[in-house]
C-alpha positions, 0 to 999 in steps of 0.5 A, a space after each residue: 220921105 223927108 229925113 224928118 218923117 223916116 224913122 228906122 224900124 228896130 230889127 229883131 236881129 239874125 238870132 232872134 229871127 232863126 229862134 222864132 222861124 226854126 225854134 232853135 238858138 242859134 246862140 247856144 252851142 248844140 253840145 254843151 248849151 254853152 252861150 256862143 259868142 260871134 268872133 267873125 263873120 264870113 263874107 267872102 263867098 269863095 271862102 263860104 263855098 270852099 267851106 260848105 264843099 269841105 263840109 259835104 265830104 
């Protein structure tokens, strides 16, 4: 495919897909139903693992 002919496909994002598959926003705060804002995002999977072992406890 040459760069003429390849067009990106417009994503519906991460939210918008975890509402429709799981019928849930995950923008909203399940306490208040405030609008969550993202600050940050993890991607050092150590960290993640260290925080979903914190979790289980």
């Amino acid at each position: 495919m040459s760069e003429e002919e390849w067009k990106p496909v417009p994503s519906k994002g991460w939210a918008a897909m975890i509402r429709k598959v799981y019928e849930v926003d995950p923008m909203v705060c399940p306490k208040c139903g405030s609008t969550i804002k993202v600050i940050a995002f993890i991607t050092d999977f150590q960290a993640v693992d260290c925080i979903i072992d914190h979790l289980k406890s």
